[in-house]
C-alpha positions in Angstrom: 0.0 0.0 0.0 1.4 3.4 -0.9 2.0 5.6 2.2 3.5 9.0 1.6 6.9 9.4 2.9 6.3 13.5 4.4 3.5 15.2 5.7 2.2 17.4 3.6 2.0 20.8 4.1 -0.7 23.2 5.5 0.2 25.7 2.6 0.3 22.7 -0.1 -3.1 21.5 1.0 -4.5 24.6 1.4 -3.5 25.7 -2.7 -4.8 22.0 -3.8 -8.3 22.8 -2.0 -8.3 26.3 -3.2 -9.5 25.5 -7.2 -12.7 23.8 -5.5 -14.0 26.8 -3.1 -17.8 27.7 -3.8 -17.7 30.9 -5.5 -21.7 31.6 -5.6 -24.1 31.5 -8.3 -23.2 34.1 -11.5 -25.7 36.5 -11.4 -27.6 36.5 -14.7 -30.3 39.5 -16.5 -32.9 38.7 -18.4 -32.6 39.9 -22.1 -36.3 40.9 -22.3 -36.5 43.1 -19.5 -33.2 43.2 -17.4 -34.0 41.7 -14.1 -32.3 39.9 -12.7 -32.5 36.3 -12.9 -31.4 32.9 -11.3 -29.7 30.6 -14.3 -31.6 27.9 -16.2 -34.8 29.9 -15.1 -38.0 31.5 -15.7 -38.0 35.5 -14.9 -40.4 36.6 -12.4 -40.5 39.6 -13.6 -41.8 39.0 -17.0 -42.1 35.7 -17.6 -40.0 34.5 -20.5 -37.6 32.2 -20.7 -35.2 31.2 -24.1 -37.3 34.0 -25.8 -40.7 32.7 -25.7 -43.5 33.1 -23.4 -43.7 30.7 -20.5 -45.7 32.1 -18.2 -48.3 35.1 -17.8 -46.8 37.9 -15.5 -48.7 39.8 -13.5 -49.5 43.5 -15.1 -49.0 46.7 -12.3 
């Protein structure tokens, strides 16, 4: 069984688990009327999503 020969290193372990640190989710805007929306879905505001109609959106 492999067994490494040195301990490794706070700052080496540190830079390995640095690549995989949750960085949020990307803000994205709506190219109908630029709200902002969650990815991969349906604005609120308006109700589109991909360019087409999804669902009615309540008129102020």
């Amino acid at each position: 069984m492999a067994v490494p020969k040195r301990k490794t290193s706070r700052m080496q372990r540190r830079q390995r688990k640095a690549a995989n640190r949750y960085k949020g989710v990307q803000a994205t805007y709506c190219p109908n009327c630029n709200a902002p929306v969650a990815p991969h879905r349906v604005c609120t505001a308006c109700g589109q999503y991909g360019g087409k109609q999804v669902i009615a959106a309540a008129q102020d």
